[in-house]
N, C-alpha and C positions, 0 to 999 in steps of 0.2 A: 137752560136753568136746571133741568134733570141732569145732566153731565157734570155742573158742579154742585152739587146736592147729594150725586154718588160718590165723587170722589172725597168730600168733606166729608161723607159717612165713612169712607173707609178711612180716612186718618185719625178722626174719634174712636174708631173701633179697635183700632190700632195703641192708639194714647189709650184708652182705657185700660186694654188688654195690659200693657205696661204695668199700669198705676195699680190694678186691683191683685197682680199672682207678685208679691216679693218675696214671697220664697224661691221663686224660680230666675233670679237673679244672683250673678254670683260677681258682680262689678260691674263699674256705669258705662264701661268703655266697651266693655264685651257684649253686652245685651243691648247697649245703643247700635252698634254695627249690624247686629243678629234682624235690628228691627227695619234698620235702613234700607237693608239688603231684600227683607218683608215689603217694605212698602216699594222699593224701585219694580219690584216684582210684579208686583200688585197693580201699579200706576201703569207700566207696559201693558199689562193683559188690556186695562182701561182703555187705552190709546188705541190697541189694536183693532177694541171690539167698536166703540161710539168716535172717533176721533178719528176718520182715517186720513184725512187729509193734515190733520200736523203729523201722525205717521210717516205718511211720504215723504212730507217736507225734511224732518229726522234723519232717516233713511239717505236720503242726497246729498245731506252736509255729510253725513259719516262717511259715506263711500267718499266723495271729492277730496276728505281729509286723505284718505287711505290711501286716493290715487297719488297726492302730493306727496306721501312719506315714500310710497315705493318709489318714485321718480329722484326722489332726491337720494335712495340708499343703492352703495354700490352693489353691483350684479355678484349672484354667488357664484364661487368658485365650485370646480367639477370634483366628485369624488374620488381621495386617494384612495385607490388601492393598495394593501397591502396583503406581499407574496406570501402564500401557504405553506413555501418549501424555502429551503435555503439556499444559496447559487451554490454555495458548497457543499449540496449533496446532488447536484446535476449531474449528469456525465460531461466525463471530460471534455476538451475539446479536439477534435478530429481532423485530420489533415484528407477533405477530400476532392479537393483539386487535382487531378495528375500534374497537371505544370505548376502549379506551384510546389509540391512535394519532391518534383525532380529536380526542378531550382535550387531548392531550398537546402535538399540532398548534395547536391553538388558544390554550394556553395561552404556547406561544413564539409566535407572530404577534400577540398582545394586550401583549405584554408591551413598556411603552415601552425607546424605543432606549436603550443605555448602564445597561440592566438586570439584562443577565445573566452580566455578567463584568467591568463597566468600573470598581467600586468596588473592583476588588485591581489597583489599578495599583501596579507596582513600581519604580524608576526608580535604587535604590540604586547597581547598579554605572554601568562608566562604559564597557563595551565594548558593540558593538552582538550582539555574539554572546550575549552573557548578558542581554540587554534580549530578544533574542528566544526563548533559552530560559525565561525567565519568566513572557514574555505567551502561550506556547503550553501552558504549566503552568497557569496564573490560569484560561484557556479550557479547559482539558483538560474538565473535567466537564460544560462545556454543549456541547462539541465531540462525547462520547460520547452525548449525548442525541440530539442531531442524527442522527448516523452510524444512531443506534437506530429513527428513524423514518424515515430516508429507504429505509433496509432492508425497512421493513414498507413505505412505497410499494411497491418495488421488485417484492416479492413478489407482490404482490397485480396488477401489470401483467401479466405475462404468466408461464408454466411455463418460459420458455426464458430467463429472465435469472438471473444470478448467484444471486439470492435465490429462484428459480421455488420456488411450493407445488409438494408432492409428491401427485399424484395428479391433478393439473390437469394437461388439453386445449387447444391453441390453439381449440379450435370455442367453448369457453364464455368465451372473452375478449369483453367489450363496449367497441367504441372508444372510445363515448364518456366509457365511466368510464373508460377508460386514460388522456385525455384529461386529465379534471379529476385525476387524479393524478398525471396527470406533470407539470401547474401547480401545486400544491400542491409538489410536491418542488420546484419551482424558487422558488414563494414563500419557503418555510422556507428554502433557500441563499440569495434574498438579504435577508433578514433578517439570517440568519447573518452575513452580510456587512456589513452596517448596522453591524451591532453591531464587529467587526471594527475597522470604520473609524475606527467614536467611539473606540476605546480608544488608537489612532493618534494623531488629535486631542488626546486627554487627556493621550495622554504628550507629546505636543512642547509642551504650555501648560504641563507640569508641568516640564520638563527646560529650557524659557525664563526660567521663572519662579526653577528653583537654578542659573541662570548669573550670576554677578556681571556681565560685562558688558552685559549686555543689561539688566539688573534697573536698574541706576546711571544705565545708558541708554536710555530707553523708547520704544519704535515711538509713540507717541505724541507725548511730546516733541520729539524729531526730526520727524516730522512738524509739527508748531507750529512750532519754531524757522526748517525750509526756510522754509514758508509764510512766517515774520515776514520771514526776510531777503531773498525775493524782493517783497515788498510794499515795503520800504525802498530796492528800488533806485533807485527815483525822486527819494529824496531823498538818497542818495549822490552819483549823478549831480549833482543842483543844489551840495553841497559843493566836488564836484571843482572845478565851473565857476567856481564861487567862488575855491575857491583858486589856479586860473590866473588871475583877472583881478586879485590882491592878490599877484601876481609871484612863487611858489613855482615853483621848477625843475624840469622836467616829469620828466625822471629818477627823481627821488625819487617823483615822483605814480605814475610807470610802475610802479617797484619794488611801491610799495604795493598797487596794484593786481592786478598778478601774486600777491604773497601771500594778498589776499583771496580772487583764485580758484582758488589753491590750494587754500585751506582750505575751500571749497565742495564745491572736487570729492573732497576729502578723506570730506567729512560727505554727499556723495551716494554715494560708496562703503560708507562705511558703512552706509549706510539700504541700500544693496542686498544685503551680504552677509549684513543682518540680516533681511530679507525672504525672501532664500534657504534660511535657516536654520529660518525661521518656516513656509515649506510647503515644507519638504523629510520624506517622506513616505514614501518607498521602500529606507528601510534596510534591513528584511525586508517579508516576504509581510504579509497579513493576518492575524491572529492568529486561530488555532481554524479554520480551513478548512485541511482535510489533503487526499491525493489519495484517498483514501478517498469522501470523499463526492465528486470530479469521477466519480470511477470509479462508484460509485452511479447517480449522473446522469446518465452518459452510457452505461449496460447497458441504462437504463429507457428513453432515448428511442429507441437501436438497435433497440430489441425494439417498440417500439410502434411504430415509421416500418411494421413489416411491415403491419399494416392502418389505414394512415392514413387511404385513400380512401374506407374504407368511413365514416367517423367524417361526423359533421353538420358541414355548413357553418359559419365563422368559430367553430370549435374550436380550440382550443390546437395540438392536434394537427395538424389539416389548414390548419391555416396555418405547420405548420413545415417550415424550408426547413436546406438544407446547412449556409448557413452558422450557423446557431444552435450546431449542433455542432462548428463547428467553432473557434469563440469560447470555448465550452466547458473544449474540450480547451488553448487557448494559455493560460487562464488557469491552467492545471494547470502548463504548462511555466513561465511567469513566474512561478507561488509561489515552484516550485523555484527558477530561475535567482536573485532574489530572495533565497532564505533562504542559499542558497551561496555569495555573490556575496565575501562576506569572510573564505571559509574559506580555499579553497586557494588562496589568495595567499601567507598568510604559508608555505605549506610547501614545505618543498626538495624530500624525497624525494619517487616517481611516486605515490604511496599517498594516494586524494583521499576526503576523509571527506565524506561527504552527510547532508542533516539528511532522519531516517527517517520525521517527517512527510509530506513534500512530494514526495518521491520516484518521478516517475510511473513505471506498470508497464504490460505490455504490452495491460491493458485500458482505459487512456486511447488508445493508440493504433488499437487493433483494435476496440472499442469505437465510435468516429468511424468507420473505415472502414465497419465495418457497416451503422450507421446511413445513413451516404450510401449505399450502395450500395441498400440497402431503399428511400431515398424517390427514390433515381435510377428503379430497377425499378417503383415503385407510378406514377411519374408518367409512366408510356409509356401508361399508362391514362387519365390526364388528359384532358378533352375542350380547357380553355382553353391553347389554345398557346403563348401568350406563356409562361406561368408555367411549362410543359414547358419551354420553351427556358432560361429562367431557371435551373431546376433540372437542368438537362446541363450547362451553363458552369459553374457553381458546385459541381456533383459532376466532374467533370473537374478542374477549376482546386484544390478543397480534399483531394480523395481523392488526387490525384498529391502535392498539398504534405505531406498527412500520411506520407504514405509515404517520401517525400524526409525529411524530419525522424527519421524512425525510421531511417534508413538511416545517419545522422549525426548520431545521439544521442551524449549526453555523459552520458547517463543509468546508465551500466554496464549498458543492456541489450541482448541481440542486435541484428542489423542488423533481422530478422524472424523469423519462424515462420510455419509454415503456414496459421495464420490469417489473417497476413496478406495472402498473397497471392490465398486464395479471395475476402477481400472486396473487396479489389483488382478482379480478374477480375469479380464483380458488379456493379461500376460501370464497366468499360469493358464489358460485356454491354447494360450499361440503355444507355449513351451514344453507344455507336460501331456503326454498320450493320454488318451483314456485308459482309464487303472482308477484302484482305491486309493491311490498316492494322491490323485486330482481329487476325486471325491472326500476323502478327508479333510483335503486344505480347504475347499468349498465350507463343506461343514464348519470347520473352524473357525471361519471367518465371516461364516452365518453368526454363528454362536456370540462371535465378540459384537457384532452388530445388534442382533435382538436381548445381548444384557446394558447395553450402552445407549439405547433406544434409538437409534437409525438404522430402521428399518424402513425403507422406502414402495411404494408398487413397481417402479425401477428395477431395483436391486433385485424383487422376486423376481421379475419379469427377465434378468441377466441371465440369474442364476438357470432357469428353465430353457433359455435359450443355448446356453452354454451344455449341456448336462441331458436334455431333452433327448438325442438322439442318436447318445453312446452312453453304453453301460460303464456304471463306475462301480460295479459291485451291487450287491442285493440291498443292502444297508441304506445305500445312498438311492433307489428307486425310493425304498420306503419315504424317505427324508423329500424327499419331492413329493412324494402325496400328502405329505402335510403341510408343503408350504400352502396347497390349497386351502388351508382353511385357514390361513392368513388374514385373508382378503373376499369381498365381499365379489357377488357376480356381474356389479352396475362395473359396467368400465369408462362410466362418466367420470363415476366420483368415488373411485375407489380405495376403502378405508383398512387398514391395516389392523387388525386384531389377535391377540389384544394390545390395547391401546399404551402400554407401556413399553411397547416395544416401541413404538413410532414418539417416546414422548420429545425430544434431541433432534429429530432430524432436521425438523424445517430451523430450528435456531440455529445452527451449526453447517446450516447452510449456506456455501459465500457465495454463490450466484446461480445459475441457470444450468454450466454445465458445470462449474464447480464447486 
């Protein structure tokens, strides 16, 4: 009787509450719910405290409902994850099988030329831009097989190249297998290249062959007809004479004359711009040769120049000189100049679109510096002198041009980076004596680096090495005592100061050693 006599007091106290504050109403719908939600509140606390057993009872229908809903709703599904990074900025994929790599190798080198891309020639449109987006599409898939073994060379050369295995020592590198694989990688590029060329070929027979003019009129034909009409001039000659001696007026002969040779020189124009036309060959690049693989090729020979000397006589290896690489790298810059050559012409505004195959980075260039500079430094070791001498001229003469060329790139890439100028500094180390000739160009190139701000703990740490324990003049000590206050004394975390010198470096940075 006390149990409903509490709770009838709180529902009058309740109604009351309502009926006596109308000002504190602001609609019947909203303050009815407000009170609802008062009294369910209120009636639970009840139930809890004097009522426990309809509490229970409550309690057990709720739950048995709740076990019948879970039972009848389907099971949740597992959380997708999504990736943090993009698969296209992974590293590539790597050829690290031996037997697969050797297979794979052998089965591009066996395979006759105009095999492995030259049966999807496309020749529909009519611009050269879209003839060469096609034939880099048609190669695309033997171009990535390529890129996928030159990789696994790469790897397998030395721990220090772009591709190095992880957990590999320079000490267990053997030159002479670095040797026969960084032949191997150059066989498999000019196969690549072979095959390139034919599909060149195929297209200009293919694009002579849908020209009505040329088709109507045959490099062959013409060719017969010159031929007939210079055999016939003997017997032209004897008509003319003829007809001077049977009294025709020389004028009229003159006239005639002059139109024949017109129309000669007419039909040897023609046979010439039809000849032009027939090995004209340099519309784009090669087709399926990206900088990818010069950059490949040119990580592998940098990294293996470091023990050339040790490699066996009339090696791949140790018979390679500066300019190998440095051939290398111009064919990289001529794809490009080549594939761009009819882009930004037609465009007004400053904004130059580059075709993203061909596109060198700053590992064709730093890349080649290295390289020279390794076989500048191995061949001070050299006993035969002529070939020392040979290889100073030609790492002087290509290591300054490559660096001249990166300085006045069209490439959209910086002038340099700190790469650059360490490997710089390696080939004026191997090439030039100690003097203020060396010391100067040091300085000089300190200079463009701390106004440029790449300035690296690297770069101080080269230049000291290089410089530490031959005099390059009194000038150049002093200039070494101040690189020490560069840099701080932690050689954890050592900071470059001041700080506008290092502002460039790490942005202009393209990798690790490059």
């Amino acid at each position: 009787m006390a149990f409903c006599s509490f709770r009838t007091a709180l529902q009058s106290k309740g109604s009351c509450c309502y009926n006596a504050s109308p000002l504190s109403r602001r609609g019947p719908r909203r303050i009815t719910a407000r009170m609802l939600t008062r009294e369910k509140h209120n009636t639970d606390q009840t139930l809890n405290l004097f009522g426990r057993s309809f509490s229970t009872k409550t309690t057990t229908t709720l739950t048995s409902k709740s076990t019948a809903n879970e039972s009848t709703t389907s099971p949740q599904r597992p959380k997708r994850l999504i990736p943090t990074q993009h698969s296209s900025r992974g590293p590539p994929p790597v050829c690290r099988d031996p037997t697969e790599l050797q297979e794979l190798t052998q089965q591009i080198l066996e395979t006759p030329i105009g095999s492995l891309f030259c049966q999807n020639i496309k020749t529909k449109s009519t611009t050269t831009e879209n003839d060469r987006d096609e034939a880099y599409a048609v190669a695309h898939e033997s171009g990535e097989l390529v890129e996928y073994l030159l990789r696994g060379y790469n790897r397998n050369i030395s721990p220090l190249t772009l591709c190095g295995g992880v957990g590999l020592d320079g000490g267990d590198v053997n030159p002479d297998e670095a040797s026969v694989m960084l032949e191997t990688m150059v066989d498999v590029m000019d196969r690549f290249h072979q095959e390139g060329e034919m599909y060149q070929r195929l297209r200009w027979e293919t694009l002579n062959y849908k020209n009505t003019g040329i088709a109507s009129s045959p490099l062959s034909t013409l060719s017969v007809g010159s031929i007939s009409s210079s055999s016939s001039s003997d017997s032209d000659n004897e008509d003319l004479n003829a007809e001077i001696e049977n009294g025709k007026p020389v004028d009229d002969l003159f006239v005639s004359a002059v139109e024949d040779k017109l129309e000669v020189d007419a039909r040897d124009q023609q046979l010439q711009e039809q000849k032009t036309l027939i090995g004209k060959d340099d519309d784009f690049a090669i087709p399926g040769v990206t900088t990818n693989m010069y950059d490949t090729i040119l990580d592998a020979m940098a990294c293996a120049t470091q023990f050339s000397l040790d490699a066996s006589n009339d090696t791949y290896l140790q018979l390679l000189e500066p300019d190998d690489l440095y051939r290398v790298s111009v064919a990289a810059w001529k794809a490009h100049d080549l594939n761009n050559q009819h882009n930004n012409n037609k465009s007004d505004s400053g904004d130059q679109y580059w075709f993203p195959s061909t596109v060198p980075t700053m590992v064709t260039y730093n890349a080649t510096l290295r390289g020279i500079g390794n076989l500048c430094l191995a061949a001070n070791g050299d006993d035969n002198k002529e070939r020392r001498g040979l290889i100073v001229d030609q790492g002087l003469a290509y290591g300054f041009g490559v660096y001249n060329h990166l300085t006045h790139n069209k490439h959209g890439l910086p002038k340099r980076n700190a790469a650059s100028i360490i490997y710089l500094l390696q080939t004026i180390k191997a090439c030039i004596p100690p003097s203020r000739t060396r010391g100067n160009m040091t300085v000089a190139l300190w200079h463009q680096a701390s106004m440029e701000g790449l300035v690296t703990p690297k770069l101080i740490q080269v230049i000291h090495e290089l410089h530490s324990d031959n005099c390059n003049g009194p000038e150049f000590d002093v200039f070494l005592q101040s690189l020490q206050e560069c840099t701080n004394s932690d050689q954890s975390n050592r900071i470059i100061t001041p700080q506008r010198f290092a502002r460039f470096a790490k942005k202009y940075s393209h990798s690790k050693f490059y």
